[in-house]
C-alpha positions, 0 to 999 in steps of 0.5 A: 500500500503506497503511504500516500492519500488524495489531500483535500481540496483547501489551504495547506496548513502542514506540509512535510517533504522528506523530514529527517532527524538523526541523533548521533548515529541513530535515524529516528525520522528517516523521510516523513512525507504528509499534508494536512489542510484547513480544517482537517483533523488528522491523527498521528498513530504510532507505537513507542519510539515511532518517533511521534514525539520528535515530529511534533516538536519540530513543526513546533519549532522547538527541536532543529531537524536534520534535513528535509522542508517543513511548511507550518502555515506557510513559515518555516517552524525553525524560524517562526517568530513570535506572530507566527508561534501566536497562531498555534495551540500547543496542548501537551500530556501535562501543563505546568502547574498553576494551582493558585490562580482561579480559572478565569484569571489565568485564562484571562492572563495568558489571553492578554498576550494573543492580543498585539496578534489580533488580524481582520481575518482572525480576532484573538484571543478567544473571549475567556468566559465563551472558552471556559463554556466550550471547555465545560469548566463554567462551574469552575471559573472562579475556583482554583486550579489545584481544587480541580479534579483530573479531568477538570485540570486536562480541559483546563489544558485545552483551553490554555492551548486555544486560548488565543484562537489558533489556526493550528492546534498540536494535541498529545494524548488530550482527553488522557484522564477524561470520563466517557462524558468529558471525553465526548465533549472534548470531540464535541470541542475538536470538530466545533474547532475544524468545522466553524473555526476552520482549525486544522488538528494535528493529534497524538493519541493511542486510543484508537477508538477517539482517532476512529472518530475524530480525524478525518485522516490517519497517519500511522509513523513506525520506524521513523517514516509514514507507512500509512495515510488515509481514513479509517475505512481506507486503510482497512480496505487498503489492508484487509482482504477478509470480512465477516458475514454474519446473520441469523436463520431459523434461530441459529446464528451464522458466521462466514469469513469471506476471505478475498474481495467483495463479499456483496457477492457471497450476500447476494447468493445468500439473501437468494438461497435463504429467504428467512435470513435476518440481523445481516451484517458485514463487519469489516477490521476494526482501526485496531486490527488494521494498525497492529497489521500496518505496524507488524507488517511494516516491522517485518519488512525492516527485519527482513532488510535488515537480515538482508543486509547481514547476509550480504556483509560476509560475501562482500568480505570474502569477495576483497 
């Protein structure tokens, strides 16, 4: 599968050619190619040591890379002044703690400094008391951040992130702490941001059941390169050449593995051979059972170069 997916039509927001980062000897991003737009929401998958972390940090302009052209909305990020970094929203796995100051005098606070940013086109920052109800915190507003719970604290992050109304958001791990209810409301908050505010969304997660429903695009990084890039839907009919069929028939409940291609065929003949069927469906592989086979098979390909190149080592020896 070619780890490449048709972009959207609309601005480009992120775009990455060939992005390389190498400490010492060691190759942690070894070409990372990707677009994002407008108004997307894409989701970066990847196991420990994919090299997410780094990626991330250099279209933030925090970490220098060592080859390759990086576009974060038209600057390059190592060289972002401070008008450029005020249109992106940075929410990390934990903030600093700020555990005297009250809700809306912290948000207030911080908001002050997207001000001087403000363009015809964008007004920043977020007016502080409609982003403590976006993020569901207007109960909290007047208590202080270390009276907060968890969760509480986690949405009280975000809205640090977008206080100033950015164009591009970064978010790692953001709903790690969230009940089921905050959760949902956090996805609430993330496709309000890309359909009325025309945010693009670039996040890090490894639930992937919340990237299943919140990205419009997935990336999956492994060994330091893209080895994925579609939806959800895509990549499983990309990869996964089997889908289940099951139904129900004169009280018994069936099960049929169609192994290769379409299984609208298989259906059909069914639905004509057996009139009483019922409770049809076809499942195709979960997001969950595509990653773990991008992530084994592309695993197994550098095994395999790599005992290529082992093997190839003693003849060329012999040969001098």
């Amino acid at each position: 599968m070619a780890p490449s997916a048709p972009p959207p039509t609309g601005e480009v927001a992120l775009d990455v050619r060939d992005l390389r980062m190498r400490y010492g000897t060691k190759d942690v991003l070894t070409g990372v190619s990707f677009t994002a737009h407008r108004g997307e929401v894409v989701a970066l998958l990847g196991p420990n040591g994919a090299g997410k972390t780094t990626t991330i940090e250099i279209l933030e302009g925090f970490r220098m890379r060592s080859a390759g052209s990086v576009s974060v909305l038209g600057h390059d990020p190592a060289h972002g002044d401070e008008a450029w970094r005020a249109r992106l929203g940075v929410v990390l796995q934990s903030w600093r703690d700020h555990g005297r100051w009250r809700v809306r005098d912290l948000l207030g606070y911080l908001a002050r400094f997207y001000a001087p940013y403000a363009t015809p086109e964008v007004s920043r920052p977020w007016d502080v008391d409609e982003l403590i109800a976006v993020v569901g915190l207007t109960e909290q507003a007047n208590a202080k951040v270390q009276t907060l719970s968890g969760g509480q604290r986690r949405r009280l992050d975000v809205a640090i992130g977008i206080v100033g109304r950015p164009e591009l958001v970064f978010l790692d791990e953001p709903t790690a702490g969230f009940d089921p209810h905050a959760r949902r409301e956090f996805h609430d908050l993330v496709h309000r941001l890309a359909d009325f505010e025309n945010t693009t969304v670039l996040l890090t997660t490894h639930d992937l059941d919340e990237a299943e429903k919140l990205a419009d695009r997935i990336l999956v990084l492994d060994e330091g390169t893209i080895v994925a890039n579609g939806s959800a839907e895509q990549l499983a009919r990309e990869l996964t050449t089997q889908a289940e069929v099951r139904w129900t028939s004169e009280g018994r409940r069936h099960v049929h593995a169609v192994m290769e291609g379409d299984p609208t065929g298989f259906v059909r003949q069914l639905l004509a051979d057996d009139r009483g069927v019922t409770e049809l469906e076809v499942r195709r592989a979960s997001l969950e059972d595509t990653y773990m086979s991008l992530v084994h098979r592309a695993e197994t390909e550098q095994a395999q170069q790599t005992g290529q190149i082992e093997q190839a080592e003693p003849a060329e020896e012999v040969q001098s």
